[in-house]
C-alpha positions as CSV (number, residue, x, y, z in Angstrom):
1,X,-115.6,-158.0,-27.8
2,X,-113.9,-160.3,-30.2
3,X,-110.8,-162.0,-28.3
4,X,-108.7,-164.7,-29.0
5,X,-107.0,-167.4,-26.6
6,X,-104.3,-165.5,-25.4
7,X,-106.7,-162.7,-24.7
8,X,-105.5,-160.4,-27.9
9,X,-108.3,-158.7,-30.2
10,X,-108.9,-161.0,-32.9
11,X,-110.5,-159.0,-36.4
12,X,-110.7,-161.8,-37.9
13,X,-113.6,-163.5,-35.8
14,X,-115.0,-160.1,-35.8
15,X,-115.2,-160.3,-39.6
16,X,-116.8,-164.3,-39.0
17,X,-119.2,-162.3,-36.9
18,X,-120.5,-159.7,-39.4
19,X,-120.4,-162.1,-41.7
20,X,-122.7,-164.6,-39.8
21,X,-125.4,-161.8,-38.9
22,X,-126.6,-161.6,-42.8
23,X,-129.4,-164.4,-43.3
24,X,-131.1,-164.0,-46.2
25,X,-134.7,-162.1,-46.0
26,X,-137.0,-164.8,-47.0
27,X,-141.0,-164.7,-47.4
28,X,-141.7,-167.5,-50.3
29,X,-140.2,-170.9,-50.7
30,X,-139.1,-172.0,-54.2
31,X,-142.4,-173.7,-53.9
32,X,-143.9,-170.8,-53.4
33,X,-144.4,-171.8,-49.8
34,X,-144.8,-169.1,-46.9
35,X,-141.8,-169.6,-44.9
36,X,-142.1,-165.9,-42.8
37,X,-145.7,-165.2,-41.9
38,X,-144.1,-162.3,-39.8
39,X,-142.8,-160.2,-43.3
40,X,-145.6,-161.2,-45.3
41,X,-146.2,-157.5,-46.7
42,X,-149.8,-155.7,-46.0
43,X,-151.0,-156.2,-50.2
44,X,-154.4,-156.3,-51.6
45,X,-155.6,-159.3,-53.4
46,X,-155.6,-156.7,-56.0
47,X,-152.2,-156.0,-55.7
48,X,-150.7,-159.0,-55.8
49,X,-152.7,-160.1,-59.2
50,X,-151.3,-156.7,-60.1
51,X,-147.9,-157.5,-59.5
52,X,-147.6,-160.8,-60.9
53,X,-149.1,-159.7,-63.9
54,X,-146.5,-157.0,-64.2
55,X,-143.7,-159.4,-63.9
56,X,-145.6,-161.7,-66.4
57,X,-145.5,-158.8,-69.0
58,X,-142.1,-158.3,-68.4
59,X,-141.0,-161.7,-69.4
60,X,-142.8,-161.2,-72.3
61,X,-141.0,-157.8,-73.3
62,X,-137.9,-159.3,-72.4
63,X,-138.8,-162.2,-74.9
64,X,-139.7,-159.5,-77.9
65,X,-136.8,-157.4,-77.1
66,X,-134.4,-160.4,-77.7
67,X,-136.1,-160.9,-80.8
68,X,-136.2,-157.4,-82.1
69,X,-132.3,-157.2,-81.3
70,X,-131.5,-160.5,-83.1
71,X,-133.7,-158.8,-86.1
72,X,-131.6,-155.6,-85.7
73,X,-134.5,-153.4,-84.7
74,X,-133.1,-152.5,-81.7
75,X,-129.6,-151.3,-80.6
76,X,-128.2,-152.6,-76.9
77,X,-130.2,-154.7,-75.0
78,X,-129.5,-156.8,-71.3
79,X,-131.8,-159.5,-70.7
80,X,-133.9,-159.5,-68.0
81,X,-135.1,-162.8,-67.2
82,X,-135.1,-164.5,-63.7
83,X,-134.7,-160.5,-61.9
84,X,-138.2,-159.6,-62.3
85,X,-139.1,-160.2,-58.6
86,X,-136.1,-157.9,-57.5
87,X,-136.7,-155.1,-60.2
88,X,-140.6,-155.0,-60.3
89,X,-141.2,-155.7,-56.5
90,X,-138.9,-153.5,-55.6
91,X,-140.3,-150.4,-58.0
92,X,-144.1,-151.8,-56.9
93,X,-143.1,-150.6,-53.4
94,X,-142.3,-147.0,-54.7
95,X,-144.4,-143.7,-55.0
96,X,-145.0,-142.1,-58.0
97,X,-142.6,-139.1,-56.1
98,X,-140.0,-141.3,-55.7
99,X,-136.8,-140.9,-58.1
100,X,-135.4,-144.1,-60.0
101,X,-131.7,-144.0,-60.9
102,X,-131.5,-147.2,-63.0
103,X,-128.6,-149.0,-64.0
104,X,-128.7,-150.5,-68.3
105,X,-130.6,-153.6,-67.2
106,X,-133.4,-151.7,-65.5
107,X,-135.6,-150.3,-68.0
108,X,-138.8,-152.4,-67.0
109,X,-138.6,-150.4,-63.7
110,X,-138.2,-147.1,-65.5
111,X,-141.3,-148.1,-67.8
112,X,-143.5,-149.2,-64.7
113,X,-142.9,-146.1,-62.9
114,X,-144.1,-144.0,-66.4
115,X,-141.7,-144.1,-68.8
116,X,-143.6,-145.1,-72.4
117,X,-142.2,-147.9,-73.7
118,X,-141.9,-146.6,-77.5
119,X,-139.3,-144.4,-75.5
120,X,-137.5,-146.8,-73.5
121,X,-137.0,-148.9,-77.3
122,X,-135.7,-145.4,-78.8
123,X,-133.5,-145.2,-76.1
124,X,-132.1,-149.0,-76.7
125,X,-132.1,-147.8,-80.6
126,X,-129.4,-144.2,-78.8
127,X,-132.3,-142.1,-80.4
128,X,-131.9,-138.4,-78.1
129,X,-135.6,-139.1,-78.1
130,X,-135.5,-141.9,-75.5
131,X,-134.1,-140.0,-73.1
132,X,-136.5,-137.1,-73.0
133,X,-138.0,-137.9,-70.1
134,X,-141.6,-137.1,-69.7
135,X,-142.9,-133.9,-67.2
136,X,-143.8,-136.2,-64.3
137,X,-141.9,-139.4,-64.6
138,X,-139.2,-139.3,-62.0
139,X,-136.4,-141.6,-63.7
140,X,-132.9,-140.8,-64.9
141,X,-132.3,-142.7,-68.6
142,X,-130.2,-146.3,-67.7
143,X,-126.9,-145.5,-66.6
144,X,-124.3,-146.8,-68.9
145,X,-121.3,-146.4,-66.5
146,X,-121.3,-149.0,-63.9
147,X,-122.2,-147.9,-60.7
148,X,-122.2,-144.0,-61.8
149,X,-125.3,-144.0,-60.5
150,X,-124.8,-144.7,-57.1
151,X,-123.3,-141.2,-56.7
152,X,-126.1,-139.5,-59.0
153,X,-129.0,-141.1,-56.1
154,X,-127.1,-139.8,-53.5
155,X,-127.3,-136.1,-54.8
156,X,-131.1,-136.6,-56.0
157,X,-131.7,-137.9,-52.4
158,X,-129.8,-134.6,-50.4
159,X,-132.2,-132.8,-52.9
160,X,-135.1,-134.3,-51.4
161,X,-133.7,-133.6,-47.7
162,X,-132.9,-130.3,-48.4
163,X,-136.3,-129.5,-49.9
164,X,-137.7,-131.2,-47.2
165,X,-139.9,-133.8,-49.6
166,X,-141.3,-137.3,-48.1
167,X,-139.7,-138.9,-51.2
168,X,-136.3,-141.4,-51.8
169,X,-133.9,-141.6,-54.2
170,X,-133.8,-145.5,-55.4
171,X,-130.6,-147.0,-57.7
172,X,-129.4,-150.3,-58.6
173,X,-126.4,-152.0,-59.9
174,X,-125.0,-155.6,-60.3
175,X,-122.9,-157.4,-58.4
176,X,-120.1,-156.3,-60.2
177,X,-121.2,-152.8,-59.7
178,X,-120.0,-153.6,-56.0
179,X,-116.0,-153.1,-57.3
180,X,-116.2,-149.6,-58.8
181,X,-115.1,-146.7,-56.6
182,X,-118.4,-145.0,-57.2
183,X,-120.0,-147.9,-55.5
184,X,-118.7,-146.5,-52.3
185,X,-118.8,-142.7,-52.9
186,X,-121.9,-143.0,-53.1
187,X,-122.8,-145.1,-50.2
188,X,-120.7,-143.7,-47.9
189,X,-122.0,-139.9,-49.1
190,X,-125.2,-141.2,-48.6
191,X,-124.4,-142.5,-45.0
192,X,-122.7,-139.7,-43.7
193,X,-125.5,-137.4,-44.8
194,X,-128.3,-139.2,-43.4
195,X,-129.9,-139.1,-47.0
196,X,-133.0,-141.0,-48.3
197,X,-131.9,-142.9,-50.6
198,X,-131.8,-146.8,-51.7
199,X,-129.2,-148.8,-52.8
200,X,-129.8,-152.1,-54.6
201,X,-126.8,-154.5,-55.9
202,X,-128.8,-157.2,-58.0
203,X,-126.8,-159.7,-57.4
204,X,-127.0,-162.1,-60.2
205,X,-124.0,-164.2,-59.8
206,X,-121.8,-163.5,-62.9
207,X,-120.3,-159.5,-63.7
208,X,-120.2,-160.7,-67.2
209,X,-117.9,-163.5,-67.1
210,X,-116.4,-162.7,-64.1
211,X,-118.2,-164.8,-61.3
212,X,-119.3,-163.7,-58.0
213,X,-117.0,-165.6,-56.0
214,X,-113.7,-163.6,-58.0
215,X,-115.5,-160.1,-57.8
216,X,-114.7,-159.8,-53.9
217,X,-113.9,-161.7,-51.1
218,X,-116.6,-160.8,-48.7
219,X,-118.7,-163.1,-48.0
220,X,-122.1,-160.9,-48.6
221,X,-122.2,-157.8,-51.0
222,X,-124.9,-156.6,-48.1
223,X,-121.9,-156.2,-45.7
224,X,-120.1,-153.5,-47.6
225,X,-122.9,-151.0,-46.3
226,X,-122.3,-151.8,-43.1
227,X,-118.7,-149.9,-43.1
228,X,-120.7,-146.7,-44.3
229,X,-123.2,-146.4,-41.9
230,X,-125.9,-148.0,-43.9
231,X,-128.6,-150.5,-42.8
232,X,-127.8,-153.1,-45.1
233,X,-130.0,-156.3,-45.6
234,X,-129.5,-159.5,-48.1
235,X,-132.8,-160.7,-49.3
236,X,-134.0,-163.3,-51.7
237,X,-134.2,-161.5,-55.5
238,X,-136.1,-164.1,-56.6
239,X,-139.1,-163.6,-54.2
240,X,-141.6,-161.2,-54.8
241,X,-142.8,-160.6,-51.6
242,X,-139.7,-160.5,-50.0
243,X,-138.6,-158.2,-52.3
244,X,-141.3,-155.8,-51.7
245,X,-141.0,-155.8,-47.7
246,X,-137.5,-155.1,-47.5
247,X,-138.3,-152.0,-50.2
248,X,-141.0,-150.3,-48.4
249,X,-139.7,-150.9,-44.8
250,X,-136.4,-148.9,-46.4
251,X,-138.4,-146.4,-47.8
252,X,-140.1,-146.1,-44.6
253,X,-137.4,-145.5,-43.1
254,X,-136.1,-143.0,-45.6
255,X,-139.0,-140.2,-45.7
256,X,-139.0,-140.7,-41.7
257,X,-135.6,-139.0,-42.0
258,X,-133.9,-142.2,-40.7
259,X,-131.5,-142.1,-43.3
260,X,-130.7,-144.6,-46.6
261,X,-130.2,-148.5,-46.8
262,X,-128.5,-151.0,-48.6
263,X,-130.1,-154.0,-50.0
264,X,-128.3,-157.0,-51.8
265,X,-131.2,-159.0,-54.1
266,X,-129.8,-162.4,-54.6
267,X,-131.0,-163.9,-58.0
268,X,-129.8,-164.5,-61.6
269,X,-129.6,-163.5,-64.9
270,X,-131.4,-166.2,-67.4
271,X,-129.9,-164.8,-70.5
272,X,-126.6,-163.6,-71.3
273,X,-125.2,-160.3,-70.1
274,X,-126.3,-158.4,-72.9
275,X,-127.1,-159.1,-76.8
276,X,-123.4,-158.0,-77.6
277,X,-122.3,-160.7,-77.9
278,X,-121.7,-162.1,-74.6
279,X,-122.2,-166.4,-74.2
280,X,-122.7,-167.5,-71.0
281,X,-122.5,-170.8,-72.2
282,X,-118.6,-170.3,-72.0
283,X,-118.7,-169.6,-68.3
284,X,-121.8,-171.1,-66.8
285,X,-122.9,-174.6,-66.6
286,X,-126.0,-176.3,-67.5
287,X,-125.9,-177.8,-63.9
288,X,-126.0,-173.8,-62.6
289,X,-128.9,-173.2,-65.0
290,X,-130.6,-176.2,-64.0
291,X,-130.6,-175.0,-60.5
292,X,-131.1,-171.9,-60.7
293,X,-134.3,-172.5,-63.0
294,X,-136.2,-173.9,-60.3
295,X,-136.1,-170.6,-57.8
296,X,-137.8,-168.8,-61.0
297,X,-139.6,-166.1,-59.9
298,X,-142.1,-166.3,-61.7
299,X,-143.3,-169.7,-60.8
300,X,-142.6,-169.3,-57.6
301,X,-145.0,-166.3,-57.0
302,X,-147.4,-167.9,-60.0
303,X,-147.5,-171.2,-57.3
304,X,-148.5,-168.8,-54.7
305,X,-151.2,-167.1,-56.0
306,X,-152.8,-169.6,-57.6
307,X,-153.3,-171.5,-54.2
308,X,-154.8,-168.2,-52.5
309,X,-157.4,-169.0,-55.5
310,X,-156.0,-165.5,-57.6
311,X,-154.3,-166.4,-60.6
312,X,-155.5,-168.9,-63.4
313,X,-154.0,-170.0,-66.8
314,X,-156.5,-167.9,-68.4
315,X,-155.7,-165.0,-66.6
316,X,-151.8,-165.1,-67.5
317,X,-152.6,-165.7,-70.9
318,X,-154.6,-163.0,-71.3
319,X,-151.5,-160.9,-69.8
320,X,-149.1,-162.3,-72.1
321,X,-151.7,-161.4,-75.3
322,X,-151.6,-157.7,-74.2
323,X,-148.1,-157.3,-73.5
324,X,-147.5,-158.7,-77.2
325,X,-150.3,-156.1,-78.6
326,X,-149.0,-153.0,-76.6
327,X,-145.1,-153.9,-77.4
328,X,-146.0,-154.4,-81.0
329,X,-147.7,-150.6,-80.6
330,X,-144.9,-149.3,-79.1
331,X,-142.4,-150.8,-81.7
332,X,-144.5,-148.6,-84.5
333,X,-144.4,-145.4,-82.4
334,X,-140.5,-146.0,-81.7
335,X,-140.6,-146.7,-86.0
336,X,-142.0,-143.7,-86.7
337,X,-139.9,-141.4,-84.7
338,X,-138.0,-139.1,-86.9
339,X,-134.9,-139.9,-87.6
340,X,-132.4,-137.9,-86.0
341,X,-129.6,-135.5,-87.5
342,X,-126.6,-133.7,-86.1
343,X,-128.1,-130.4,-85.8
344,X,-130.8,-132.0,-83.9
345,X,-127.5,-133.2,-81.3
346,X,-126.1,-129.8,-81.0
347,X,-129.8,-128.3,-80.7
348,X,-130.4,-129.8,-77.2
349,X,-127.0,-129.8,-75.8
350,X,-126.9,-126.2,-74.4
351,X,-129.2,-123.2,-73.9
352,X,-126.8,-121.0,-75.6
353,X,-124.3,-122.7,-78.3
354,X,-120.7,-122.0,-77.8
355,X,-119.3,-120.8,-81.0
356,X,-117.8,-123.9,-82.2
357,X,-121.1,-125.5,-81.8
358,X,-122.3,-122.5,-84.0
359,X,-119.9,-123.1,-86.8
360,X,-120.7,-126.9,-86.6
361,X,-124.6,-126.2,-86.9
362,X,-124.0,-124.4,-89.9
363,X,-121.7,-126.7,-91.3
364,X,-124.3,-129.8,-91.1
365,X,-127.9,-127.5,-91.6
366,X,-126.2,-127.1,-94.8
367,X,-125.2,-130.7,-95.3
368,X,-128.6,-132.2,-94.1
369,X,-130.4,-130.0,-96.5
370,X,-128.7,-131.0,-99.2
């Protein structure tokens, strides 16, 4: 019990004590060191050349896609650099069962987890074809609404529960994500429901423009889980391994029937907050950049892996040659799609058209055919 001098509760070092209990989940160094013996997650040599080249082929495709938008061959696009260890490690820890609820910045999990890349650029390009999702491939298109999804992974996880499936509902959002009211309908649904589900904020320091430290005065985003119920944990987003313990100790959890958790990656966005414009030059400094350039993820896990003997120069440049071969394929497919029409719209919106729908096919068959 919390009590101040004159023997009164005192909230205020109860908050100082919540506060204090979140250390971050650690397992590599910036070095690429191993700092936590104890969480170093059960993965195959295999596995680990597996992951890293994953996260290598990302940087690539986040490389192409910036080009491609620049070109105006693709429609919206948020950078990905310097969250691969928080989006990648966390999806390597999943089962192909598992349900991904993505926010717009997480199409490289989507992808990973079976979505074809010609679709995920058709989707970029708001082609209806991007968002057919495959038989099979358990994603939901990127969420455009900030932190609607939060509330979409808590219904997908009472699903599971209900149908009695080992499987968990996983969903992610920024940092600024954390203010919107769904944020915490859907974590405190997901709490008092016991679901499995889990919730990633990725924190990358800036909602936009708006910096962490003006987005909310806790001290942790990982504490705001604690007030629903949830097992909440603050980890290092720009450590692989990490990453990947906290994921599939949650999901453990989760298809045990022990309920959801709430995870808070710490790491940061290289690029700006989407192609739209945005310039983070205008709210970040070099000194930032600097600093935060030197907890890459990607070197850090490449510095690991090449001491265990596993990773070579060769070997990542072989990576980076596909990824530039398979993206250049998947650009052509996306180029070849057919280009969509109105009626096309209206076609997949319902089962059964309502009559205005009717009257509005007819209108544009008749148009488009001219």
């Amino acid at each position: 019990m919390a009590e101040s001098k004159d023997n009164r509760f005192d909230p205020v070092n109860v908050l100082h004590e919540i506060e204090e209990k979140f250390e971050m989940v650690q397992v590599l160094d910036e070095e690429g060191n191993v700092v936590n013996e104890d969480l170093m997650p059960d993965l195959s040599d295999e596995q680990l050349v597996e992951l890293m080249s994953r996260m290598v082929y990302t940087r690539i495709l986040d490389q192409r896609s910036i080009s491609l938008n620049r070109q105006g061959r693709l429609g919206f696009y948020a950078p990905t650099a310097g969250q691969e260890a928080s989006q990648l490690a966390s999806q390597f820890a999943l089962e192909k069962e598992d349900f991904i609820l993505p926010g717009y910045r997480d199409v490289p999990q989507i992808v990973w987890h079976g979505l074809p890349l010609y679709q995920a650029f058709l989707f970029s390009r708001g082609h209806f074809m991007g968002n057919q999702i495959p038989e099979g491939v358990n994603v939901f298109p990127p969420q455009i609404i900030i932190g609607a999804q939060y509330i979409q992974a808590a219904g997908v996880a009472m699903g599971f529960q209900k149908k009695g499936q080992k499987a968990v509902a996983v969903t992610y959002t920024g940092d600024g994500g954390s203010s919107q009211g769904d944020f915490y309908e859907g974590l405190n649904f997901a709490g008092a429901y016991k679901v499995p589900a889990i919730f990633f904020v990725q924190n990358n320091q800036f909602a936009i423009s708006t910096p962490r430290s003006l987005q909310t005065a806790a001290k942790t985003i990982a504490q705001k889980g604690i007030a629903a119920g949830l097992p909440s944990i603050l980890v290092d987003g720009m450590d692989a391994l990490a990453v990947y313990a906290v994921t599939k100790e949650a999901r453990e959890r989760a298809v045990a029937g022990e309920g959801p958790t709430f995870i808070e990656a710490l790491c940061y966005r290289y690029g700006p907050h989407t192609m739209a414009g945005d310039d983070p030059t205008r709210y970040r400094t070099s000194e930032t950049d600097s600093e935060w350039e030197k907890r890459d993820p990607l070197i850090r896990f490449r510095n690991f892996l090449t001491n265990k003997g596993l990773w070579t120069e060769e070997k990542e440049n072989e990576v980076i040659e596909r990824a530039k071969e398979e993206i250049k394929e998947a650009v052509k497919k996306a180029d070849a799609a057919p280009k969509q029409k109105v009626t096309d719209l209206i076609n997949i919106m319902y089962e059964e058209n309502p009559y205005n729908l009717d009257e509005q096919k007819a209108y544009y068959t008749e148009k488009e055919s001219n």
